[in-house]
N, C-alpha and C positions, 0 to 999 in steps of 0.2 A: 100406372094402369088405371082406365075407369072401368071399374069391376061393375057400376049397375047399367054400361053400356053393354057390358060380356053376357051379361045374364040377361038383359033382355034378348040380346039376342038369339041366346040359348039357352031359353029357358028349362026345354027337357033335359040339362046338362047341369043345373042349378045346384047338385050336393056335389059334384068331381070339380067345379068352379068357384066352389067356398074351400075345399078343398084345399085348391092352387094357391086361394088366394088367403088363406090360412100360414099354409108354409112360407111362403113371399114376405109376409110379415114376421111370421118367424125364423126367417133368414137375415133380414133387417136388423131386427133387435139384437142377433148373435155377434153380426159383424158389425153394431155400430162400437162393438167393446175391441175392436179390433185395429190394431194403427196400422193406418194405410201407409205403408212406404216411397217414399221421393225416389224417381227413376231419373239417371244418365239418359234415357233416350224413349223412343215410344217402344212400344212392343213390335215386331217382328214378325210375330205369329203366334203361337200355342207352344211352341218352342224354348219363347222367351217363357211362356206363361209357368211352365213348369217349375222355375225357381220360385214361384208361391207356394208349393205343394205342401212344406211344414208351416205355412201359416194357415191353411186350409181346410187341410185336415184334422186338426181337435175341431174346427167349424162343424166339418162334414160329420163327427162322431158325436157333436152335442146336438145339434140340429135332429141328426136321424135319432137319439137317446129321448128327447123331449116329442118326437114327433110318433116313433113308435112304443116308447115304453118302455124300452131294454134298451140293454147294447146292443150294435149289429153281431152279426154271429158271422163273421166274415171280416177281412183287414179293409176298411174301408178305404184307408189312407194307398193303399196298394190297386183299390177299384179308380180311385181319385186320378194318380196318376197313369193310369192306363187310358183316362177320358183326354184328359189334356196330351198325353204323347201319342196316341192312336195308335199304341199299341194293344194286343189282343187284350183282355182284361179276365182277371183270374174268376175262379166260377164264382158266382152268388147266387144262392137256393131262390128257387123261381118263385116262390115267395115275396120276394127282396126283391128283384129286378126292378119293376114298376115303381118302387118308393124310391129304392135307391138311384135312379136317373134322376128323377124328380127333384131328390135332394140335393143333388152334384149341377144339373143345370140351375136351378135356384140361386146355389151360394157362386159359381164360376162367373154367372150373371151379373148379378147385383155387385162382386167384388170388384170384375171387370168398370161397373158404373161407376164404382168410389174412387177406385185408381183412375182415370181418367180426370173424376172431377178433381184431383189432389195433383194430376200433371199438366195443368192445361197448357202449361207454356209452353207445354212439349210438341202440341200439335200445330203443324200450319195452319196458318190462316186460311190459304188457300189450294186446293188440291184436285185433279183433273182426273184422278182416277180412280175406277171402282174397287180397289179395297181399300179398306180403314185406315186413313194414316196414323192413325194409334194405335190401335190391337190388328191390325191386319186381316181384318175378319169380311168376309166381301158383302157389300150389301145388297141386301134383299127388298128393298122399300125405298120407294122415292117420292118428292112432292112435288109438285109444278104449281108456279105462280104466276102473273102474268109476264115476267122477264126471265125466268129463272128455272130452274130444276135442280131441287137438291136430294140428295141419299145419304140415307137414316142407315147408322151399324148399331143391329138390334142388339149384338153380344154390348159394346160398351155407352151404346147413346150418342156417340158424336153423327155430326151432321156437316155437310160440304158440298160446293158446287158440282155441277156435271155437265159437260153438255148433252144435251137432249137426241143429237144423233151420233150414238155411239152407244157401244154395247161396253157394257161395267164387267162384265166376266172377260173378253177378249179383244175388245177397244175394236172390234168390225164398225165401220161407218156408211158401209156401201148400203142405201135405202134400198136395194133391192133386195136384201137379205135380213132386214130387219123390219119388223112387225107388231102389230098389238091387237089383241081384243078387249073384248068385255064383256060383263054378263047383264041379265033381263033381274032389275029388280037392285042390283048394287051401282048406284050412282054415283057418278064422278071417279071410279076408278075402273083402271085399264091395267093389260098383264101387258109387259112387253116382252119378244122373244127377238134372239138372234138364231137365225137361223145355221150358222155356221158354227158354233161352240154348243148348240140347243141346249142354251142357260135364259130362264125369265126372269125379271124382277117385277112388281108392285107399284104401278105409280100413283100416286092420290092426290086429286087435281084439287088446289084448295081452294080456288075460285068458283066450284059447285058444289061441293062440299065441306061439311065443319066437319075442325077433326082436332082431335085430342092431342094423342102420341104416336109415335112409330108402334110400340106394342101393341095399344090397343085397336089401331088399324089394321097392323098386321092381323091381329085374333078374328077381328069382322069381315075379315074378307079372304077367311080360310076356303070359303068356293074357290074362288079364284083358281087356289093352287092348285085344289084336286082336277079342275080344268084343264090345266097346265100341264100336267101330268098324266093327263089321257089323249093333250096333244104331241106326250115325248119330250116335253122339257121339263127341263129340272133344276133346282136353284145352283148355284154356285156354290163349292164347298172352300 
C-alpha cells in the first residue's frame, strides 16, 4: 500500500488511515512469526480457507490483545470462523464490531498474500477467467496496457490475463449488454458493468496513468464504486 498516496487523498480521514495503517503493520509483524504452510493444490474458496482457522486465531487474539489492550471479551476464534464459512457469527458487543472486522480482514488478508507467495507453483501461468485461480476470490480491479488487460485478486495479490470483452462475474461477451463509465476529475480509470449479472469491476488504464498496486488503486478510486452502486451494480462476491 502507499499510505502517503491514501492520505493525500484523504486528507480529512488522516487519523482512521494511520489507524489502518498501524494495524496493517501490526498484522505483519504477528504473522511474519508465523510458518506459512505448503498446499496440494490452490484454494477453492473460503471453504478451503477454513482449515487455517487454528493457525489464525492466536493471530486474531494477539493482534486484537496488542491493538486494544486487553483480551477480547468474546471467542474470537469462533467470530474468525464464522468470517471465513459465512456463517451467522456469534454476538460481539457493539463496541468490538468495528475493531473486530478490521482485525480479521487485516490478518485473512495479508495471510491470504503469504500463502500464495509460498504456493506459486501452484498457480497457472495462464488463466481466462474471473475468479482467482488461487484463492477463488473474484476480482474486483483490472489494468489495461496497450496489448493486454489483466485482473488483480485484492484478497491474495495474484494477477492474470483476461480478455477485455467479457464480463469476470458471468463471462457475458455480447457488447450490447456490456458497458463502462467514468468519473470528472479521476483519470485513466473506467468502472465496467455487465448488464445481465449487474456485477462491476475497476479497470486502471496504465498507459494514462501511474499507478502503484491493486490496493492502493482500489483505495483512490473508492468514488467510483459508490457510483456503481447508485447505478445498481455491485461487485462480485
Amino acid at each position: 500500500m502507499n499510505w502517503d498516496s491514501i492520505l493525500n487523498a484523504y486528507p480529512a480521514q488522516t487519523e482512521a488511515i494511520l489507524g489502518i495503517k498501524a494495524l496493517h503493520e501490526l498484522t505483519e509483524r504477528v504473522l511474519s512469526n508465523v510458518a506459512i504452510p505448503e498446499l496440494e493444490a490452490p484454494l477453492k474458496g473460503m471453504d478451503d480457507f477454513s482449515a487455517f482457522i487454528p493457525i489464525l486465531a492466536p493471530v486474531c487474539s494477539a493482534v486484537w490483545k496488542e491493538t486494544a489492550g486487553a483480551d477480547p471479551a468474546f471467542d474470537i476464534a469462533e467470530v474468525l470462523a464464522s468470517f471465513i464459512t459465512g456463517q451467522d457469527p456469534p454476538t460481539v458487543p457493539e463496541a468490538d464490531r468495528e475493531l473486530t472486522g478490521a482485525v480479521i480482514n487485516s490478518i485473512v488478508s495479508r495471510f491470504l498474500h503469504m500463502l500464495r507467495e509460498k504456493n506459486l507453483r501452484l498457480v497457472p501461468e495462464a488463466l481466462y477467467e474471473g475468479d482467482c485461480p488461487f484463492c477463488g476470490s473474484f476480482a474486483k480491479i483490472g489494468f489495461d496496457a496497450e496489448d493486454e488487460r489483466t485482473l488483480a485478486c485484492l484478497s491474495c495479490g495474484h494477477t492474470w490475463r483476461f480478455p477485455r470483452l467479457r464480463c469476470p462475474a458471468c463471462s457475458n461477451t455480447d457488447h450490447a449488454t456490456l458497458g463502462y463509465f467514468d468519473a470528472e476529475g479521476i483519470e485513466g480509470v473506467r468502472v465496467y458493468f455487465c448488464k445481465v449479472c449487474r456485477h462491476y469491476f475497476k479497470v486502471i488504464d496504465t498507459r494514462v496513468r501511474t499507478v502503484t498496486d491493486p490496493e492502493t488503486e482500489d483505495a483512490l478510486t473508492l468514488e467510483l464504486d459508490d457510483l456503481a452502486g447508485k447505478e445498481g451494480f455491485s461487485l462480485p462476491s
